[in-house]
N, C-alpha and C positions, 0 to 999 in steps of 0.2 A: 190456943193462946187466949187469956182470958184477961190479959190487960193489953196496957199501949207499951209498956217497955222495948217491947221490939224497937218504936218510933222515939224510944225515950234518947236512945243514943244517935239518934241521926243529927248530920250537921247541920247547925245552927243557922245556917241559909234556909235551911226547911222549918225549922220551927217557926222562924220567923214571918215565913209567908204562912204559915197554919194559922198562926197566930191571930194572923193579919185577916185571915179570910172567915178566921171566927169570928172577931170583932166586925167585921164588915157582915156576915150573917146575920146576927145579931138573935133574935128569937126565929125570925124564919127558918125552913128547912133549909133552902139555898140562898147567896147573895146572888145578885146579877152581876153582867158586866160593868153595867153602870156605877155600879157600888165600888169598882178598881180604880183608883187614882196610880197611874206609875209614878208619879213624883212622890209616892208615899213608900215607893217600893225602889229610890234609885239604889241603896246598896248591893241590892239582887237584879238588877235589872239585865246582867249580862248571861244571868241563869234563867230567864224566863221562858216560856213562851205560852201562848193563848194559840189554842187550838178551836176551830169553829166545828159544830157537831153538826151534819145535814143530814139530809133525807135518807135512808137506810140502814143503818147510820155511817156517814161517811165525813172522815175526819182532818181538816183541811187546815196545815200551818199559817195562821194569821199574824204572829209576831214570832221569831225565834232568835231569842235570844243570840249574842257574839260568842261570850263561851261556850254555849252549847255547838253553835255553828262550827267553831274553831276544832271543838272534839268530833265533829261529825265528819268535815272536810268540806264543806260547801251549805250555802243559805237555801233550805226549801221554804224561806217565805210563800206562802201564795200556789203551794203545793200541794196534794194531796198525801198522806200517809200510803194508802198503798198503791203509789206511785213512786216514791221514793225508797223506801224499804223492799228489804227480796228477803227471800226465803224463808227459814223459820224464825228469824228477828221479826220479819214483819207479821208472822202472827202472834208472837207473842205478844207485840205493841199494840196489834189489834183487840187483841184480848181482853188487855188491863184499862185500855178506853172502850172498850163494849159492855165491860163488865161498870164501871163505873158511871155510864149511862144509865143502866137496869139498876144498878143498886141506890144511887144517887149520893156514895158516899165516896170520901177521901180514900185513894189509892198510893201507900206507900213499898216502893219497891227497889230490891238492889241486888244489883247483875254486874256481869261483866258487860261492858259495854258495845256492841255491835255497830261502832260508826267504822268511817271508811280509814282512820288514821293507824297506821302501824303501832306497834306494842299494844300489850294490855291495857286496858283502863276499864276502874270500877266506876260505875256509877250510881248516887243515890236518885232518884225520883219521887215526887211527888206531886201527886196527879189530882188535882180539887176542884167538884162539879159549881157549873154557873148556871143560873137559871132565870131567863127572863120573867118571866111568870110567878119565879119561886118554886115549881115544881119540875117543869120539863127540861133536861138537862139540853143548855143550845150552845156552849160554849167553855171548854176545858182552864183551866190557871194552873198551869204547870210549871213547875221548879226542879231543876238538875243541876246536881254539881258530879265532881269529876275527881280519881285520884289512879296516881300509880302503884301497884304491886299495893293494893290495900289487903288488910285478913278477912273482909267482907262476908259475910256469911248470903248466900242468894234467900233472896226473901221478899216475898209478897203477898199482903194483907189488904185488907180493907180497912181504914180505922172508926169506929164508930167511937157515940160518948165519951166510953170508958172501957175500951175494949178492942184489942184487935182481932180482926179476922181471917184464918188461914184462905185465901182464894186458892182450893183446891185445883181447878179445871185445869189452868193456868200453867204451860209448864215452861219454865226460861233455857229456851237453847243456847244459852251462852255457860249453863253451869248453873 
């Protein structure tokens, strides 16, 4: 894929935190945490969440958003990833936050969703790296929304410039 159209149709809760986290960028490679105002982001705020990146790299829920909570079945604020996640969901979420440490680019992705809630639910994702420094990725800005019986196609990319990218490794066990 050699453009962003993949990312071109995604809902508008994501473009608008892309948006946002470019403008907060600005010429740097990455913004920091610091550069996040949540009062700039209360229409999304219920799709957020900030993920803290540690030593191995190990990935720990610092804010999670209501609606994502509510699709999940329970708050793992203050949680570890692969603490909360099992089987092959939780590598696949490993993956697309492992990969987006190493690459230090925006990850947009859309799956079926693997929370604890009965019925199907599609979810989109967007996963955008924070960097105190500017360079070393310490901290995730993530955005999810949520829909039923969507025609979603499974897809996950990298999105650079003007370009997206196939993340090959990556395989979604959900479909």
């Amino acid at each position: 894929m050699s453009d962003t159209r993949v990312f071109q149709d995604a809902d508008p809760r994501l473009h608008a935190v892309y948006d946002y986290w470019q403008k907060k960028r600005g010429t740097r490679a990455l913004p920091a945490r610091r550069d996040i105002d949540p009062t700039e982001l209360v229409g999304v705020l219920p799709h957020l969440m900030l993920i803290d990146v540690e030593e191995g790299p190990r990935f720990r829920y610092r804010l999670f958003g209501t609606a994502v909570a509510e699709a999940f079945g329970s708050d793992p604020t203050g949680r570890y990833i692969d603490e909360v996640m099992v089987g092959a969901y939780k590598t696949f979420l490993l993956g697309l936050y492992n990969d987006l440490v190493v690459s230090k680019k925006p990850v947009y992705s859309t799956s079926i969703y693997g929370g604890k809630r009965e019925g199907q639910l599609w979810t989109q994702r967007l996963m955008l790296p924070l960097a105190s420094d500017g360079t070393t990725v310490d901290k995730v800005l993530a955005v999810q929304v949520f829909s039923h019986g969507s025609p979603l196609k499974t897809l996950t990319v990298r999105l650079a410039q003007d370009k997206a990218e196939p993340i090959e490794n990556i395989q979604n066990p959900m479909g």
